[in-house]
N, C-alpha and C positions, 0 to 999 in steps of 0.2 A: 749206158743210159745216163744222161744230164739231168740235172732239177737244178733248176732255179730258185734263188734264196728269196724268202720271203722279204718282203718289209716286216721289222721289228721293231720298227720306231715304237719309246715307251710311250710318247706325247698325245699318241693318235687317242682319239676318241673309241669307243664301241662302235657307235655309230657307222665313223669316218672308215674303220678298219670292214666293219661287215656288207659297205657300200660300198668297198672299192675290190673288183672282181679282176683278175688274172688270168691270164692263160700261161700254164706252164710247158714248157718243153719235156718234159719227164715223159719216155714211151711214148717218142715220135717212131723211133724203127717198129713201134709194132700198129702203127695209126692212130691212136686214139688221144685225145683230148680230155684234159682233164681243166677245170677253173674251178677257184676256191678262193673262199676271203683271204685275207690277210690274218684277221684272228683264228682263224680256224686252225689256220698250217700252223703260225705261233704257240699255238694252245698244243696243237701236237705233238710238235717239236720237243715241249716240255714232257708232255703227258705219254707218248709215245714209243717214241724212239728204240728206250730200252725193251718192250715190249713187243714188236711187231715187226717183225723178219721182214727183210725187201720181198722175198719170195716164201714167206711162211703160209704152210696151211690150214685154215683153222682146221683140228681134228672132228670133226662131228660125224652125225648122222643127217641124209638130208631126206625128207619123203614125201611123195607126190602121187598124184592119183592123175593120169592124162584124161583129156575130154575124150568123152565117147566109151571110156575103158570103166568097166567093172572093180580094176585092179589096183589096189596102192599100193606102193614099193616104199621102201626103206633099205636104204643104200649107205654104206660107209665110204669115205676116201678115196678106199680103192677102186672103189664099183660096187665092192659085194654086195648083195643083196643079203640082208640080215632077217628079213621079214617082208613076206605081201602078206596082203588080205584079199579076199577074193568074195565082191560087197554083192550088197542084192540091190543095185540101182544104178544108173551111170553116175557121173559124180555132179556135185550142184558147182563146188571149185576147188575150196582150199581144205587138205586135211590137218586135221592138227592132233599132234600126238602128246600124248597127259603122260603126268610124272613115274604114275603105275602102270606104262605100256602099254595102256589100251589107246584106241583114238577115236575122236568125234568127227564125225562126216557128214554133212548136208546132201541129201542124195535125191534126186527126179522122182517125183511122186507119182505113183501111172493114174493118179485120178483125180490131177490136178485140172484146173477148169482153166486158170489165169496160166498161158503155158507162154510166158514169153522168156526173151532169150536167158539163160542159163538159170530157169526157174527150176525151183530144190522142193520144200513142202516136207521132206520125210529127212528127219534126222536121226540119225542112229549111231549107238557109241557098239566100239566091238572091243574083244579080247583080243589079244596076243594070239589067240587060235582062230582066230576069224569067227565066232561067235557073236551075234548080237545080242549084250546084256541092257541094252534100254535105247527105245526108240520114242519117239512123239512126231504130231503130224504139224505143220503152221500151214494149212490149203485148207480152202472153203474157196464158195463163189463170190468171196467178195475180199479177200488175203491172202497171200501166197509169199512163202519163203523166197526167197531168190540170192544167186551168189553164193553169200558169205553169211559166217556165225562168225562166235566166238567164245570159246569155252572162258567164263572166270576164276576167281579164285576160291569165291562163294561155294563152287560149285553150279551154279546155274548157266547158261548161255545165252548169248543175243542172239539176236537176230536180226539179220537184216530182210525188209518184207515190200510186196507191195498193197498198198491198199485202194481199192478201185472208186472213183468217181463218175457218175453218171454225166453224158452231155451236160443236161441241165443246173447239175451242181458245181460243172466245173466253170459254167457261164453267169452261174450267181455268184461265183467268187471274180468274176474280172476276168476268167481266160476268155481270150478273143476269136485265135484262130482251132474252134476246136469244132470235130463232126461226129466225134462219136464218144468212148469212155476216155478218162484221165486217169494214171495209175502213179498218183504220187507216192513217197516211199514211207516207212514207219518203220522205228527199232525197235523191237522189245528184248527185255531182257524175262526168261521163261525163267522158270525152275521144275526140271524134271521129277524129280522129289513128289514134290505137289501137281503135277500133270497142268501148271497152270501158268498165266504171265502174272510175274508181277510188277512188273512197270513196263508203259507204253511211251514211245516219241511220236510223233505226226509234222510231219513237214506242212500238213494242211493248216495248222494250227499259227503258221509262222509264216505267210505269202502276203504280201502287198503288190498294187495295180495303184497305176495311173493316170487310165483310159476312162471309168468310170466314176464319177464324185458319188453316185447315188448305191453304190456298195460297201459293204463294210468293213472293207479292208482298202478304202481306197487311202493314198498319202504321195507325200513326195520320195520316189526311189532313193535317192542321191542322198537323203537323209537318216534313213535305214537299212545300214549297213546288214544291222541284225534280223532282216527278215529278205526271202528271198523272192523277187519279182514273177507273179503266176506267170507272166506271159516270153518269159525267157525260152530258148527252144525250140524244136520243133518236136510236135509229138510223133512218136514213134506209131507206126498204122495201128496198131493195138493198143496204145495210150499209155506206152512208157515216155517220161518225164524226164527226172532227171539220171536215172540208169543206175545206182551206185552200186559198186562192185568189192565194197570192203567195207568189213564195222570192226574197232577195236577200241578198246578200252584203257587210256591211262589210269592202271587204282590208284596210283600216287595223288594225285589231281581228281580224280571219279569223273574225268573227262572221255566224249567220245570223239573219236575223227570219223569220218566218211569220206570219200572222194567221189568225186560226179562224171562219168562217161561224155555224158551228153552234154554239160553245164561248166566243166573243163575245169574245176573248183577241186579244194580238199575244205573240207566242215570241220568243225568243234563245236560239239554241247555238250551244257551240262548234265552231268548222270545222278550231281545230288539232290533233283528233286525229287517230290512224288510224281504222282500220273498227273495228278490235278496241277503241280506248280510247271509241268512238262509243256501244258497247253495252255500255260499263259506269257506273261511276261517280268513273273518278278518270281523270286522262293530260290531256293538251293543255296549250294557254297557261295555263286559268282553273283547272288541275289539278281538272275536277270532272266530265270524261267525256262523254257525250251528255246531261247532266241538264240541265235548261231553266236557263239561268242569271237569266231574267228575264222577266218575265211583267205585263200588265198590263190591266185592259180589265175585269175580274169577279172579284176576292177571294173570293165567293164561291165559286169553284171548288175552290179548295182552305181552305175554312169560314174566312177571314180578313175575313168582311165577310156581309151579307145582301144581299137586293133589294135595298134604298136605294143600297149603297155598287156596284151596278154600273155601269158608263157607258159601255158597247158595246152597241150592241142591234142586230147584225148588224154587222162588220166585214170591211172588204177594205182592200187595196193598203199594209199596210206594209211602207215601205222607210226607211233612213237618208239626211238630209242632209246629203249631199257634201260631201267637205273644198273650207274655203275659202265654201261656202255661208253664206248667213243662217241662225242654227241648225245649222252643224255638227255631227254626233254625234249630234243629236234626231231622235226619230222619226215620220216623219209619216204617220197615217193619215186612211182615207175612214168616216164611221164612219155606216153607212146609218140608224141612227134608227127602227127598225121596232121600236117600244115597244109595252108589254101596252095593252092595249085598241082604238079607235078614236078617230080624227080628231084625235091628237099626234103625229103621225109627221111627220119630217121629220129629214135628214140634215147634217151638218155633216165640214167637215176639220180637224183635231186636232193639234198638236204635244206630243208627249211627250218629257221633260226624262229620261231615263234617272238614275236617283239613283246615279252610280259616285261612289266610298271614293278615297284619295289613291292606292290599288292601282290603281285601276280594274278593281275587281269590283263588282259590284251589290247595292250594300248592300239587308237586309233586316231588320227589326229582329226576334227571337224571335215578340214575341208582335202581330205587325201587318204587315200585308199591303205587296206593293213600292208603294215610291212612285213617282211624286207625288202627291200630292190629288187637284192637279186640269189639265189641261193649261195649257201655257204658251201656246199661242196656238189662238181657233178660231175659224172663219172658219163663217159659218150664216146662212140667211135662211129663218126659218118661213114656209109659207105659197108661197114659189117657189125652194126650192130642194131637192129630195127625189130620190133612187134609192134605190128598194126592196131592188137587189141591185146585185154589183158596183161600181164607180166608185173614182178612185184622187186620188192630187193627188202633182205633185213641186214642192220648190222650183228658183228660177231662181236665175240668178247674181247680174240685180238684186234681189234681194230677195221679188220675186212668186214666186204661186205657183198652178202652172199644176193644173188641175181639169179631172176628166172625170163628167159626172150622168147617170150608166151610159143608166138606161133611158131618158131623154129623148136624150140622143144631143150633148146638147150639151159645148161646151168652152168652158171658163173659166177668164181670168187675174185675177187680183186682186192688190192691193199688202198692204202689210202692214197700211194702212188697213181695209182689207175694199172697198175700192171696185173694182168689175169694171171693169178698160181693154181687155179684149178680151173675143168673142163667137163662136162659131162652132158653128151648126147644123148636124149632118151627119144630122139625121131617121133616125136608125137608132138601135139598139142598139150601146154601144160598151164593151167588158170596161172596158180603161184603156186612154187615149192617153199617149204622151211626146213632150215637145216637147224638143230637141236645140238647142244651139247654131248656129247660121249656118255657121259655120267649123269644125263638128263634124268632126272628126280632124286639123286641120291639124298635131297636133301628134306625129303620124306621120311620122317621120323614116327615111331609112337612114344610118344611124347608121355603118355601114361603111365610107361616101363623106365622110364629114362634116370628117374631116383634120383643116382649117381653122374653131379654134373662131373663135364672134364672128360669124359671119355670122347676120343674123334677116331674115325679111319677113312683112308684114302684107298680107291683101286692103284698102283702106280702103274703098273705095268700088266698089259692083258695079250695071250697070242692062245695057238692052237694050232695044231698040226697029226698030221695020223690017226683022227680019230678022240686024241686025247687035248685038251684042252689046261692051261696056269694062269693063275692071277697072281700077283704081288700087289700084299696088301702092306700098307704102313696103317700105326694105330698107335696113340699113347692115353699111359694112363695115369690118372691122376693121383693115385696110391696102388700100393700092391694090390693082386688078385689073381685068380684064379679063373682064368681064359679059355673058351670055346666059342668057334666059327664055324655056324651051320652057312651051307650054301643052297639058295633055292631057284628054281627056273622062275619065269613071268607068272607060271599057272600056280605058283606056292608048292611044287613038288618038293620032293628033299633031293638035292642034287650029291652031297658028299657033308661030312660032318669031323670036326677037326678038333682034338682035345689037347688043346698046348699047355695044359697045365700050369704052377704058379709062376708069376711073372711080380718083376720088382715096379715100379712107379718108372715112365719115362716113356723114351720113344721106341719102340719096337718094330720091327718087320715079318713077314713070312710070307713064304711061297706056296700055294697052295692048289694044289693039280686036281683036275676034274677029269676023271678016264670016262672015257666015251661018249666025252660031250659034245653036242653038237652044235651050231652057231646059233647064237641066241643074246636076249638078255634074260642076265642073272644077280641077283641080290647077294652081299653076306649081311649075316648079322654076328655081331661081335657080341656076346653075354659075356661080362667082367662080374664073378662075385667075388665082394670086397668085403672085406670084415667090418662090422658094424656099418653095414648099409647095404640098404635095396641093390639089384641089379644094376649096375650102369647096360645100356642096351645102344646099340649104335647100328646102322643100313648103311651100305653103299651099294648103289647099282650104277654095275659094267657092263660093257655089249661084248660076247666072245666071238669074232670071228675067222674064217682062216685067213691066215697070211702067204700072202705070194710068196712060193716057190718050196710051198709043203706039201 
């Protein structure tokens, strides 16, 4: 396999480097296509290399709930299945699994009234045992969940919703071609806690027309960027709008993105206002109110471009890459490729360079549409790699970046080469999968007990065979102590309990066997008592499962 050397001129501008787009030869014998800036690969090259195997896999866990199934799975590597749940609803799309093993799930509400396509209404978090420990409903006759959530950090969730408009209301606002209701969209962010929302978005809130002077939202399109044209689209027979199929949250930023089905777009707004600074046009961090702060995917939409200069042609699963990630701060979409005509359709994943000012507001110039050009990395294979609808991509921590190809059902890792190192066929329909870290929450602490800074542990090594299941832990400490490691399953059982008695200051290790464990995840906690001082108290959670050819 050949790759081609980037340009590394030091002279080039950001600019010059994130505008000028490549196609490289890397992974012609397997078909696929990859382009990338010039700063991207440069930025790599440095930041990478050492890091990110040609053929490395990231080790996770990945889990998905197929359309039409009851059933989530949670799958390792190998395949193994480590966990399903087995829900009381079909699924609304994406599940997403929390640091304590339980997961949140948007699920088809049987008494919803607003029943269009992948409408949710009933959300419910489960145990590890498939137990429902807390549910709430977002469906009435006049709002309905749909798609996607998203669990935060707070604790609380959004939502992504629709909210219904009557003909007539949606004909006082400027919409032109419309015969019946209008279901434009609204995030809220609930808090289960309090069985309540506390903060609402409204896209209604933020629409501008050009057809009518005598309404009051009437102005010039081309001049607001930040508000989105009612009459864009075509409404859906039941009065879906703009369609959006994903809500996520940067807390770095307290920004949101969206991405539009129907409107071929990915959104940004602000999350730090109230409800009230939500529905106007000024409050929050970015002082600019619920107004779209950034937009990308169709210029056209608001007359900053034509046909030629669109480049979504159906999108889903915009989210932002995690701090600390490859691409930090960029935006990566699934961009499905269902282009005007026939027989050039085919989908690709996408990285978008957000153009932020030394402020970090999102620069946009008068008279020319948000940047970038063109995206900084895309990952494509005409010919075998296509979903018509749905499909998502996250990055990993090594650098890959994990793919789901909605309608075929498959999932796919790739590097930053574009070379696929993983595969996995689950023959179904699948909205979006996320694949999670191995040791996803270990970094849940009780912080109460913790006394004694200085104390850390790692799982290193985890297997299991015959019944009987080892972890090798590393752990140092920060003075001597007197050490015990209880082990617990996800339910808080006692799994085994381990008295290593006094130990001097440094780094240590042990091996530590669980008889008749079965595959799971499991927590240690490390108690260190130190002479003159509280507990030092330390968690790490591992997933145990069998390994091939035990």
């Amino acid at each position: 396999m050949s790759r081609r050397s980037p340009n590394s001129e030091g002279r080039m501008t950001n600019q010059a480097r994130m505008s000028e787009t490549r196609t490289s030869d890397f992974g012609r014998n397997s078909g696929f296509v990859i382009r990338y800036s010039s700063l991207v690969v440069c930025l790599a090259a440095v930041l990478l290399a050492p890091a990110v195997g040609r053929a490395q896999v990231y080790d996770g866990l990945a889990i998905y709930n197929p359309v039409y199934s009851r059933t989530v799975s949670l799958v390792d590597t190998n395949g193994q299945v480590v966990n399903s749940w087995n829900c009381t609803t079909t699924p609304g799309y994406t599940v997403y699994l929390m640091p304590d093993s339980t997961i949140w799930r948007p699920g088809a509400y049987a008494g919803a009234v607003m029943r269009g396509g992948v409408y949710g209404g009933q959300i419910e978090r489960y145990d590890w045992q498939g137990n429902v420990i807390r549910s709430f409903l977002w469906s009435d006759s006049n709002h309905q969940q749909h798609h996607d959530i998203h669990p935060m950090r707070n604790g609380n969730v959004l939502l992504l919703a629709w909210a219904r408009k009557t003909q007539a209301e949606a004909r006082a606002m400027g919409r032109v071609d419309v015969t019946g209701d209008m279901w434009p969209e609204e995030i809220i962010e609930y808090d289960p806690d309090a069985d309540s929302a506390v903060w609402i978005w409204r896209v209604w809130d933020h629409v501008i027309q050009d057809v009518d002077s005598t309404k009051p939202n009437y102005g010039v399109v081309r001049d607001h960027p930040e508000l989105i044209d009612i009459n864009l689209g075509t409404l859906f027979f039941y009065g879906d709008w703009v369609h959006a199929n994903i809500v996520e949250i940067n807390e770095e930023r307290d920004e949101i993105v969206f991405s539009s089905h129907f409107l071929n777009e990915l959104y940004v707004i602000d999350h730090s206002t109230t409800t009230a600074e939500a529905a106007g046009h000024a409050g929050g961090r970015r002082g600019r109110g619920g107004d779209i702060l950034y937009r990308w995917g169709n210029p056209q939409n608001y007359r900053r471009g034509d046909s030629t200069d669109q480049h979504f042609f159906v999108v889903h699963g915009a989210n932002w890459i995690g701090p600390g990630l490859v691409g930090e701060g960029n935006i990566l979409v699934f961009n499905n490729g269902d282009r005007p005509g026939t027989g050039n359709d085919y989908s690709s994943v996408e990285e978008i360079i957000p153009p932020l000012d030394s402020s970090g507001d999102y620069h946009i110039h008068p008279d020319s549409a948000f940047g970038p050009a063109e995206p900084a990395w895309i990952y494509q294979d005409p010919g075998n790699f296509n979903s018509a609808h749905m499909g998502g991509a996250y990055r990993m921590p090594n650098g890959n970046t994990f793919i789901t190809e909605a309608v075929s059902g498959r999932l796919s890792e790739v590097n930053h080469d574009g070379e696929v190192v993983w595969q996995r066929n689950t023959t179904a329909w699948n909205g979006r999968a996320i694949k999670y870290p191995r040791n996803f929450g270990a970094d849940v602490k009780e912080e109460e007990d913790r006394g004694a800074p200085g104390v850390t542990m790692e799982a290193m090594r985890v297997w299991s065979g015959s019944g009987n299941g080892s972890v090798m832990v590393s752990y140092s400490l920060p003075k001597a102590a007197c050490v015990n490691i209880q082990l617990f399953d996800a339910a808080g059982r006692a799994a085994a309990a381990y008295r290593l008695g006094s130990q001097a200051a440094g780094q240590h290790a042990a091996e530590l066997s669980l008889p008749q464990a079965g595959a799971g995840v499991y927590f240690a906690w490390l108690v260190a008592d130190m002479a003159g001082a509280k507990h030092g108290v330390e968690r790490v959670k591992f997933v145990l499962t069998k390994q091939e050819g035990m």
